[in-house]
C-alpha positions in Angstrom: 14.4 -21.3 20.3 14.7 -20.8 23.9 18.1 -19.1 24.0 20.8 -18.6 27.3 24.0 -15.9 27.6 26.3 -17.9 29.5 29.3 -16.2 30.9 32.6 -18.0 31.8 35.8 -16.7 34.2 37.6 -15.8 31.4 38.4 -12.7 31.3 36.4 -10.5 28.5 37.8 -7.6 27.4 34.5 -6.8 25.2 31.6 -6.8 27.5 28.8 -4.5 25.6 26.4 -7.3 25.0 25.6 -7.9 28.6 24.4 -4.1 28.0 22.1 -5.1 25.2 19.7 -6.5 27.4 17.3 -8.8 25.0 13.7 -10.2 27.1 13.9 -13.4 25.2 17.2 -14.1 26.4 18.3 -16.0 29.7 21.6 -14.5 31.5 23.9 -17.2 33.5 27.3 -16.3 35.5 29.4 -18.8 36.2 31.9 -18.0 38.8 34.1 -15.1 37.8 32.4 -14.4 34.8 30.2 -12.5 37.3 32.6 -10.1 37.0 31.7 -9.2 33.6 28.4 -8.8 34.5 29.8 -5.9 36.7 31.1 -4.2 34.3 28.3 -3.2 32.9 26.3 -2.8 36.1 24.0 -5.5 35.3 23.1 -8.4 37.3 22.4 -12.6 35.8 19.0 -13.8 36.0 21.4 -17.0 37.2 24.7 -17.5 39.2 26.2 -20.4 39.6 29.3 -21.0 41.4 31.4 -22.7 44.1 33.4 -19.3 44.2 36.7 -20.9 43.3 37.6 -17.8 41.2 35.1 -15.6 42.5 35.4 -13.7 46.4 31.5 -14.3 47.6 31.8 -10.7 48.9 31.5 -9.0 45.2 27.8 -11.0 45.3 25.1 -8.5 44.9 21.5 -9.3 43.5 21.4 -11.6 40.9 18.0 -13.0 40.4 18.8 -16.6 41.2 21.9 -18.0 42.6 22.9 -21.7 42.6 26.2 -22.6 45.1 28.4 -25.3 44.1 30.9 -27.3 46.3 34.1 -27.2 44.9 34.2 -31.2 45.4 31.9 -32.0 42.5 32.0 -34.1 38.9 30.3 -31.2 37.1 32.2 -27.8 35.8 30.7 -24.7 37.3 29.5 -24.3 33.5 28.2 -27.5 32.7 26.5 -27.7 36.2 24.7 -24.3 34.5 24.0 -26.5 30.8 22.3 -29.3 32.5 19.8 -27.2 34.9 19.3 -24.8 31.7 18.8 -28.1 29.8 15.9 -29.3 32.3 14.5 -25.8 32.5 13.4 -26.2 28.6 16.5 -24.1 27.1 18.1 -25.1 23.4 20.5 -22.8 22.2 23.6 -21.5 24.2 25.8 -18.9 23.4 29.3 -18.8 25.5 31.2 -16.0 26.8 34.1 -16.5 28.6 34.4 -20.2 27.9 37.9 -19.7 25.6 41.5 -19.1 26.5 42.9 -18.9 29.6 43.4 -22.7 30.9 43.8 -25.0 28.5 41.8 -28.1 29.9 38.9 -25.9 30.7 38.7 -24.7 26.9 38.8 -28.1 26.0 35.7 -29.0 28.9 34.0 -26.5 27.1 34.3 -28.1 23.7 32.8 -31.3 25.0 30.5 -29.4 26.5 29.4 -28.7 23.0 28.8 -32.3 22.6 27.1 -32.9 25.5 24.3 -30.1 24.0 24.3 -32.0 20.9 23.7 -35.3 21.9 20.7 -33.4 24.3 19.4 -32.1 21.1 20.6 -28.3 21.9 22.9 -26.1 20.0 26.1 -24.1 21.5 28.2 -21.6 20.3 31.2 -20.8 21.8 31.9 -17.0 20.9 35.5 -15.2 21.2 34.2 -11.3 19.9 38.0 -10.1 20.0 39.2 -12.7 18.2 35.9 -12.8 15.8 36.0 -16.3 16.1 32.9 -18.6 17.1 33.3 -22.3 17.5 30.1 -24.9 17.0 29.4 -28.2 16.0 27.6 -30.0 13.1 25.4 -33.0 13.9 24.5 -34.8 10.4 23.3 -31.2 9.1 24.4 -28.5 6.6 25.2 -24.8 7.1 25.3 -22.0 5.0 27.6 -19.7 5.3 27.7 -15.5 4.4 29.7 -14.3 1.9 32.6 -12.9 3.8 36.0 -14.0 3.8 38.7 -15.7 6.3 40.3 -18.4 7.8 37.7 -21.7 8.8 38.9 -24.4 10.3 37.0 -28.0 11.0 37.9 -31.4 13.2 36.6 -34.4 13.7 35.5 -35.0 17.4 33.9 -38.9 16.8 36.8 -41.7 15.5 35.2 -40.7 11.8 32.9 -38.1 10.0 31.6 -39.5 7.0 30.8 -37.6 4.1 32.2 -34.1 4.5 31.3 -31.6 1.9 33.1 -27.9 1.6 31.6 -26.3 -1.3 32.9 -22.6 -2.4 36.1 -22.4 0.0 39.5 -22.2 -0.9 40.2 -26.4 -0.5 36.9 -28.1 -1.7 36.3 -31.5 0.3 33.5 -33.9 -1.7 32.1 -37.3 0.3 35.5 -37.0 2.4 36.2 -39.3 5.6 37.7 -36.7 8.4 39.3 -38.7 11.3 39.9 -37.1 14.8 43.6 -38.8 14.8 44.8 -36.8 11.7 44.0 -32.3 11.2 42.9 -32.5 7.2 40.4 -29.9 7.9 42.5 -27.1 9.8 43.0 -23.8 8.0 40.5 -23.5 4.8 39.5 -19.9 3.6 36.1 -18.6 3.2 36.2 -16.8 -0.3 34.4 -13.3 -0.5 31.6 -13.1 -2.2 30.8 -16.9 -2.5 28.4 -18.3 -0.3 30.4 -21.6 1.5 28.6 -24.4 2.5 29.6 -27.4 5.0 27.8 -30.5 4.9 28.1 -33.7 7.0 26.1 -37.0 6.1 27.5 -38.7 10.1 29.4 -37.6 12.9 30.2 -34.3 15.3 32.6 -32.5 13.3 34.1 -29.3 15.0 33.7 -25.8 13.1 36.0 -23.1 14.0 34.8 -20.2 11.5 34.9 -15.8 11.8 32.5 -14.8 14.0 30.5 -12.8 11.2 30.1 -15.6 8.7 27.1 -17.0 10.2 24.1 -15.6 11.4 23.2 -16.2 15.3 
């Protein structure tokens, strides 16, 4: 895996694990999520921008720096995906990328798309929430044996065969359809390992951020 740190405007309340520096990680601000790069006095090895919530003048070194005009088709972010994309990159993880305007949470959960169908994996992470939000592609997951609330959606017209095995409401061979919200509000149980599994289609996870391992 060649993994990336992305880091949306949104603001971030929890910012420790731009601290954590890890080598075979690559950093990316987008925008205002410079900002929490600032925080903990560290700089991107990327920012990308057009500076529409970000003042220039806060600019200080970051390794590389990609500007943006505001007059574009691409997102700040998914201007970021596509030139991590080309650059060999296959696993994303999203700060910043939830809450605060509704339409660009929703961007960001195409986006997810957009790294599946370009055979690359994202995980859009909320720490204070402890939620983490990711996509199945006609593939199984395991998941730890902790407990809480997991939620799934359909994002094609149908997902065929859907499997929850060992949570609360079991699903067997079940046709999920993104015009109706079967799958919204399941349980993990404790101590029972749950297991999702998809035979076709994107079908959205919404699931506690320490269920699965990253």
């Amino acid at each position: 895996m060649k993994k990336v740190i992305l880091v949306g405007a949104s603001p971030l309340k929890e910012t420790s694990f731009l601290k954590e520096r890890k080598d075979d990680v690559f950093y990316v601000a987008c925008d205002g999520g410079y900002q929490n790069f600032l925080k903990e006095h560290q700089e991107p090895d990327l920012f990308v921008g057009d500076f529409d919530t970000l003042s220039e003048t806060v600019i200080s070194h970051p390794k590389e720096m990609i500007r943006l005009s505001t007059i574009k088709d691409d997102t700040d972010t998914m201007f970021a995906i596509k030139h991590c994309l080309s650059c060999g990159y296959d696993t994303f993880y999203l700060y910043g990328c939830l809450g605060g305007k509704i339409e660009h949470t929703l961007a960001n959960i195409q986006t997810l798309k957009y790294l599946s169908n370009h055979h690359a994996k994202g995980y859009l992470i909320d720490i204070e929430n402890n939620q983490v939000i990711f996509l199945l592609h006609n593939e199984e997951i395991t998941f730890n044996e902790s407990s809480g609330m997991i939620s799934v959606f359909a994002l094609d017209e149908e997902v065929k065969g859907v499997n929850e095995i060992n949570l609360k409401y079991e699903l067997s061979k079940a046709t999920l359809t993104n015009g109706f919200p079967l799958g919204v509000s399941n349980e993990l149980i404790k101590g029972k390992k749950a297991k999702i599994k998809i035979e076709e289609g994107h079908l959205l996870i919404v699931a506690p951020l320490d269920s699965i391992s990253l």
